[in-house]
N, C-alpha and C positions, 0 to 999 in steps of 0.2 A: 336617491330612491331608497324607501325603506323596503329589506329585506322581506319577502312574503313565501313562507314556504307551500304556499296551497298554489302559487301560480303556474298554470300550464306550460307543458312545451310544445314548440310546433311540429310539425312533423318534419321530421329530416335533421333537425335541430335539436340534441338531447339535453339541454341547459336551461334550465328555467332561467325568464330574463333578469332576474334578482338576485340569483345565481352570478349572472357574468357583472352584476352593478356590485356586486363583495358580498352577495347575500351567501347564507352557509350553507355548505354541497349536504343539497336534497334531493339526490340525483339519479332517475331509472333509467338502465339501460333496456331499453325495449329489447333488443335481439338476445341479451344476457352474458353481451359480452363485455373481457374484462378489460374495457377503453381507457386506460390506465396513465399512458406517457401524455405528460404535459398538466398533467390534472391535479390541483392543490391534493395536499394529504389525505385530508378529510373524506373528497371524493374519489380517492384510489381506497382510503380506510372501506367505504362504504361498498365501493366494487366489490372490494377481496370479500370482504362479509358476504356480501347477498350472494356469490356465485359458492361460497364454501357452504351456505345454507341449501343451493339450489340443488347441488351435487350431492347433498346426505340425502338417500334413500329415507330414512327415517322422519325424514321434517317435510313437512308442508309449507316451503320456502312463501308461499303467498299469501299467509295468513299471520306472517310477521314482518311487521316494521322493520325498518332498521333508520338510525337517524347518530348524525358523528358530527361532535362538535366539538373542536381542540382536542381529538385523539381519545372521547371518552363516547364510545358508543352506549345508545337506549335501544333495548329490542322490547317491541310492544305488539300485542294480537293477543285472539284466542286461539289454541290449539286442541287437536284432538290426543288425548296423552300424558300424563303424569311426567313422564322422562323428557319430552320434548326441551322444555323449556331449558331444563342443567347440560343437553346435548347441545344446544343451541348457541350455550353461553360458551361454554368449552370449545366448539369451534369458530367463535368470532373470537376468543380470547388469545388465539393462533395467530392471528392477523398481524399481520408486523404493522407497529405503529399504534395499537391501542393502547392505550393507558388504563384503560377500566371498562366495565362493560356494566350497564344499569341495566338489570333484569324485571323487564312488566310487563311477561308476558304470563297471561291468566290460560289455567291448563283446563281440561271439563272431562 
């Protein structure tokens, strides 16, 4: 099965099913929690991210992507904020486990 990261999850089940065939963790935790043990890198990379985003008062955690692929995070959206964007990188760059972090995220 090829990898599709647009496909849905069901409910109760947070793993897209492309996901569980070796597709690459594009992974939301709905409650926002950080469901971490057992979970390849990538989608422990991608937890630690989204919940260090959700937890800065400063950032508007939903209007950025976040996407980890062999330990090299992409953050992509638009934001309300000049600063957002270098705050954003700065605390995914904290994440134990990233190697790099590709910033595209457009500021207005």
């Amino acid at each position: 099965m090829v990898p599709n990261p647009s496909d849905e999850t069901s409910p109760g089940h947070p793993f897209p099913e492309s996901w569980e065939a070796g597709g690459h963790a594009h992974v939301d935790l709905d409650d926002g929690s950080a469901m971490t043990a057992g979970l390849p890198a990538d989608a422990r990379i991608r937890s630690a991210a989204c919940e260090r985003l959700r937890a800065d008062p400063r950032i508007d955690a939903s209007k950025i992507a976040v996407v980890v692929e062999d330990g090299e995070v992409t953050l992509s959206g638009t934001v309300l904020g000049a600063e957002v964007p270098s705050i954003a990188v700065a605390l995914v760059r904290e994440v134990n486990g990233v190697r790099v972090v590709h910033d595209r995220i457009e500021a207005r």
